[in-house]
C-alpha positions as CSV (number, residue, x, y, z in Angstrom):
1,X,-170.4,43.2,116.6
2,X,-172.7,40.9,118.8
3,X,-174.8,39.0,116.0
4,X,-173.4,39.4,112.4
5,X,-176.1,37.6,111.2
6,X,-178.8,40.5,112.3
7,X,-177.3,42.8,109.6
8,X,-179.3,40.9,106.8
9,X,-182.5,41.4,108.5
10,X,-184.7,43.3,107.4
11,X,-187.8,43.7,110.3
12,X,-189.9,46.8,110.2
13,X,-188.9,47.6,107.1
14,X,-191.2,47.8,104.0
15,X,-190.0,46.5,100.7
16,X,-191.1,47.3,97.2
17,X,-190.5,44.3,94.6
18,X,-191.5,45.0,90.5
19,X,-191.9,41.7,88.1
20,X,-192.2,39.8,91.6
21,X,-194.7,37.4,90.4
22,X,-192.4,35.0,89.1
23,X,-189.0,34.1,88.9
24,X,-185.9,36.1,90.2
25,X,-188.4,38.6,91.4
26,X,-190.6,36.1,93.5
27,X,-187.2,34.5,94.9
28,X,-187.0,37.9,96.2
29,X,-190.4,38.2,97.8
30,X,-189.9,34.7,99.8
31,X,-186.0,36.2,100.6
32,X,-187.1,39.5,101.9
33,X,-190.5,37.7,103.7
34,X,-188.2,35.4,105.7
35,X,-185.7,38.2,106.3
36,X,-188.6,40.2,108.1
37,X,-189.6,42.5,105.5
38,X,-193.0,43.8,104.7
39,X,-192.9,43.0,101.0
40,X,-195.3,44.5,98.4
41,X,-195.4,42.1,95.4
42,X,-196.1,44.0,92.1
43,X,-196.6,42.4,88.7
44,X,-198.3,43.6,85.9
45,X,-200.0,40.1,86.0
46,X,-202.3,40.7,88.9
47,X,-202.7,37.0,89.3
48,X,-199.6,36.0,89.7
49,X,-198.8,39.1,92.4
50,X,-201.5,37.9,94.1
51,X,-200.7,34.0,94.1
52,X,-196.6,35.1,95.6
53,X,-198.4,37.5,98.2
54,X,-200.5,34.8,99.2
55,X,-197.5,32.5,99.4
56,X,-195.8,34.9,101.8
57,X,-198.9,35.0,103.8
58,X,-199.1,30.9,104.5
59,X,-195.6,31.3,106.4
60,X,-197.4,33.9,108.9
61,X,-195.3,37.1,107.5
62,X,-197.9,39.7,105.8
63,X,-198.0,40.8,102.5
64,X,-199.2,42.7,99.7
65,X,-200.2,42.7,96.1
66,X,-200.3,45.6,93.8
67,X,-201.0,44.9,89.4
68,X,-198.4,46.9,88.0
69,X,-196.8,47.7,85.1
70,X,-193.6,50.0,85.0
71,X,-194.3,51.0,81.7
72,X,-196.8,53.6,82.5
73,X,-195.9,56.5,84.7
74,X,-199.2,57.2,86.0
75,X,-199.5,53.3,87.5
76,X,-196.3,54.0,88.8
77,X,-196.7,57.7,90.9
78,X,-200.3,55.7,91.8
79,X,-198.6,52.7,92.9
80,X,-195.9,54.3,95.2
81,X,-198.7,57.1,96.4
82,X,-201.1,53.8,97.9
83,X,-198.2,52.1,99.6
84,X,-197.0,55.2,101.1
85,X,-200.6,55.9,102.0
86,X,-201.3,52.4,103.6
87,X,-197.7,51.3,104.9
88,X,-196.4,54.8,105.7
89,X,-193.0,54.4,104.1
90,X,-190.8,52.1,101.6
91,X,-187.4,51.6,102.7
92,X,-186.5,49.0,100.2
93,X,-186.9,49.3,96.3
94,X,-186.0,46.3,94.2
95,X,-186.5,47.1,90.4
96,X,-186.8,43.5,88.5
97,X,-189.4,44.1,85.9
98,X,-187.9,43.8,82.9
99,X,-188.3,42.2,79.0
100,X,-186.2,41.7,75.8
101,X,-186.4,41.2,72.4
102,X,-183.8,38.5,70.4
103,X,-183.6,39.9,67.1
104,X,-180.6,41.6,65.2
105,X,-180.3,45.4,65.1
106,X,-181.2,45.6,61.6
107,X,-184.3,44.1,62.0
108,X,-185.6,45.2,65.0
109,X,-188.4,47.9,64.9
110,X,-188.3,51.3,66.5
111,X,-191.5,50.3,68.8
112,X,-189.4,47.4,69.7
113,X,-186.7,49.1,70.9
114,X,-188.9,51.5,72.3
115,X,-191.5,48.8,74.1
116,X,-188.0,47.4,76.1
117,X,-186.6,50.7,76.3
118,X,-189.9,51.7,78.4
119,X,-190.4,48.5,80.4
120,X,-186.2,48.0,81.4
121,X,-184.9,51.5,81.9
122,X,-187.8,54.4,81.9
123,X,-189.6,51.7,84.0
124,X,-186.9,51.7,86.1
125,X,-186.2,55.0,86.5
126,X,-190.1,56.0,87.1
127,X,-189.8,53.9,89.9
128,X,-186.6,55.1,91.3
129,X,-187.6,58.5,91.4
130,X,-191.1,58.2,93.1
131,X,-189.8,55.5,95.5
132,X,-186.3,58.0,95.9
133,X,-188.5,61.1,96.8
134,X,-190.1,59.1,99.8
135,X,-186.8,57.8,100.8
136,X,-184.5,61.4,100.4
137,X,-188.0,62.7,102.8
138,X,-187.4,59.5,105.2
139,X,-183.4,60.1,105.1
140,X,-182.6,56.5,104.3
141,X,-183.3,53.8,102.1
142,X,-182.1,51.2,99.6
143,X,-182.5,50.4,96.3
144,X,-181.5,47.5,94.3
145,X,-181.8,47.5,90.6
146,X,-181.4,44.2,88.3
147,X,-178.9,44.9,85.5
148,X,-177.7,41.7,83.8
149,X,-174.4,40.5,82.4
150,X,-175.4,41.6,79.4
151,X,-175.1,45.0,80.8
152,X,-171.5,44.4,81.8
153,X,-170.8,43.0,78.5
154,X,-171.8,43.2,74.5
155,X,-173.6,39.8,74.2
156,X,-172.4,37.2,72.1
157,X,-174.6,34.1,72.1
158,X,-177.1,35.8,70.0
159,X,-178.5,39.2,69.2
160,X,-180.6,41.3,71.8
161,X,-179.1,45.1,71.5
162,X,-182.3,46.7,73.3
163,X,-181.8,44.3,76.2
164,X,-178.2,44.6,76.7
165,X,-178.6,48.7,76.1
166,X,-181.2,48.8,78.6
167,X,-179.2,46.9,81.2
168,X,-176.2,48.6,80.6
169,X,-178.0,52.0,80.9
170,X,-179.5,50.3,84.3
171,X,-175.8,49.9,85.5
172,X,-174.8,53.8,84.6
173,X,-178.2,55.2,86.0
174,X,-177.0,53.2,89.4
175,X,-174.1,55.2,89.7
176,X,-175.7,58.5,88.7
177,X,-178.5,58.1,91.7
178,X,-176.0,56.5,93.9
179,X,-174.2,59.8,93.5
180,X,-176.6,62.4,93.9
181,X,-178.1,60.7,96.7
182,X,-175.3,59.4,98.9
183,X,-175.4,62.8,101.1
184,X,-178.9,61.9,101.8
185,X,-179.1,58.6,103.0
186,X,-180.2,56.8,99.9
187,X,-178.2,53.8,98.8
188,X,-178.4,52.6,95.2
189,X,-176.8,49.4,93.7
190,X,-177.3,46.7,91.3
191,X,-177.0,43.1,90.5
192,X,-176.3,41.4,87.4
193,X,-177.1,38.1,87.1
194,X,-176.0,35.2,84.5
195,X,-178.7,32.9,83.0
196,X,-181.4,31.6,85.4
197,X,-184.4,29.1,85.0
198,X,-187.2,31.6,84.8
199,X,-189.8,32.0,82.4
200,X,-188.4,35.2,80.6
201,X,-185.8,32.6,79.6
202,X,-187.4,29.6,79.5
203,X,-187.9,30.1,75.6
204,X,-184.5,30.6,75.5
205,X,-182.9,27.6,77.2
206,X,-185.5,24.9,75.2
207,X,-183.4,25.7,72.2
208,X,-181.5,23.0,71.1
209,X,-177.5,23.7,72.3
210,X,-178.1,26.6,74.2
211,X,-178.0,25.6,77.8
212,X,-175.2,23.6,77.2
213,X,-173.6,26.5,75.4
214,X,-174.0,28.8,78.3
215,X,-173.2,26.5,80.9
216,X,-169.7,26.2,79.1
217,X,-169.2,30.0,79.3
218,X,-169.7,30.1,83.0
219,X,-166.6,28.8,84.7
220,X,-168.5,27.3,88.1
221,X,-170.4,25.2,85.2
222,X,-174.0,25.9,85.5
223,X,-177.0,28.2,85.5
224,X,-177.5,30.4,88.3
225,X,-180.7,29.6,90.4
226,X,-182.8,32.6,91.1
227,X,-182.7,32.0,94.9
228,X,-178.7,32.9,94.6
229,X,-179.7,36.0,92.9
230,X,-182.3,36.9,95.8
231,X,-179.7,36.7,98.6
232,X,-177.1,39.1,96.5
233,X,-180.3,41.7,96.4
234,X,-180.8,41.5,99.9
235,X,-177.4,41.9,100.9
236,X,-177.4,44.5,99.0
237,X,-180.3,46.0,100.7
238,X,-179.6,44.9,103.8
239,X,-177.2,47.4,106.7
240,X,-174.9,44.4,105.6
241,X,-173.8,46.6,102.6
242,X,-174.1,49.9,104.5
243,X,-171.0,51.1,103.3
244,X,-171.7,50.3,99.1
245,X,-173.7,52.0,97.1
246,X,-173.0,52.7,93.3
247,X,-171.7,49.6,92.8
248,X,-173.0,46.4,90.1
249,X,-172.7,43.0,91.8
250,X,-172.2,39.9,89.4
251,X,-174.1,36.7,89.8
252,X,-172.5,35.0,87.0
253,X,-170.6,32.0,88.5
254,X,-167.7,33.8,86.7
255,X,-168.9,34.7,83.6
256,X,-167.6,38.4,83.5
257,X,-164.2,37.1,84.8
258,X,-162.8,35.8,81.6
């Protein structure tokens, strides 16, 4: 092996990102930009798709913006069908979108359920499949979904069932496409990270004990920053990981250890 380092690139590859207009998902633009990738930033805030795009652009790699939201299939097949159409192919698919909803099961209302069922896991699996049927046609590809800890185990801290159902189903649906797609060149893997600053939990960690409460459950003492999480996704993606597929990579600083 002449250059170790040249199996995390990714040049002349094309990389599809969802919910990459802010937090782990824009850490994973900037990653995959600086790894070589074409990277097309989608966000169902257009605005903010645009703004990581653009940021991409001012270090001299190019990039594209798409609005999109996972939660309805027609954006999706439309969204896939206009980067196949412009780029020519997508060899990278990293599902981040994703939402939850703190309340206990007994109060939680069936469009609840149902609004993070759509977003988390339908979302991701719309995506899969349209982005897996131009990958099985190519005879390669990778895709990385983002499960959580909370899909490894049941919670704890405070009640979110749809969240940690969705991401557990995300971590089952990995192994299922990582399965019937393994003979074809497709690999399909997941992370799951801890708690990072973003702002789908910024709510969260503003409430009085709860950072400190979650740094004390994570052994290497603190949050994970969503830079860490990027570089798991694109080893993941990259021909560094060549040989795994099926497989759900912690970023927990230990968490699921215990």
């Amino acid at each position: 092996m002449s250059d170790p380092a040249s199996l995390f690139r990714l040049d002349n590859r094309v990389a599809l990102i969802t919910g990459a207009g802010s937090g782990i998902g824009r850490a994973t633009a900037l990653c995959f930009a600086a790894a070589g990738a074409t990277v097309v930033v989608t966000d169902r805030d257009d605005g903010a798709a645009q703004s990581v795009a653009e940021e991409i652009g001012r270090t001299g790699v190019p990039a594209l913006s798409r609005t999109l939201d996972v939660a309805e299939e027609d954006a999706v097949v439309s969204s896939v069908r206009h980067v196949l159409d412009d780029l020519g192919r997508i060899d990278v698919l990293v599902n981040n979108a994703g939402r939850g909803a703190r309340m206990p099961a007994e109060q939680m209302p069936t469009e609840t359920w149902e609004a993070v069922l759509q977003v988390n896991l339908t979302g991701s699996f719309l995506c899969a499949r349209e982005v897996g049927r131009a990958m099985l046609a190519q005879g390669k590809g990778a895709i990385v979904n983002v499960a959580s800890i909370m899909g490894l185990v049941g919670g704890g801290l405070y009640p979110n069932p749809a969240y940690q159902a969705t991401k557990g189903g995300i971590v089952n649906m990995t192994r299922a496409l990582a399965l019937d797609w393994a003979d074809r060149g497709v690999r399909v893997n997941a992370v799951a990270p801890t708690f990072a600053a973003t702002p789908l939990t910024e709510g969260l960690l503003k409430e009085p004990g709860m950072a400190e409460e979650i740094v004390a459950n994570t052994p290497l003492g603190r949050l994970v920053e969503p830079e860490e999480v990027a570089a798991a996704i694109l080893f993941l993606a990259s021909d560094a990981a060549a040989m795994i597929t099926g497989h759900t990579l912690p970023v927990d600083g230990g968490w699921t250890a215990r």
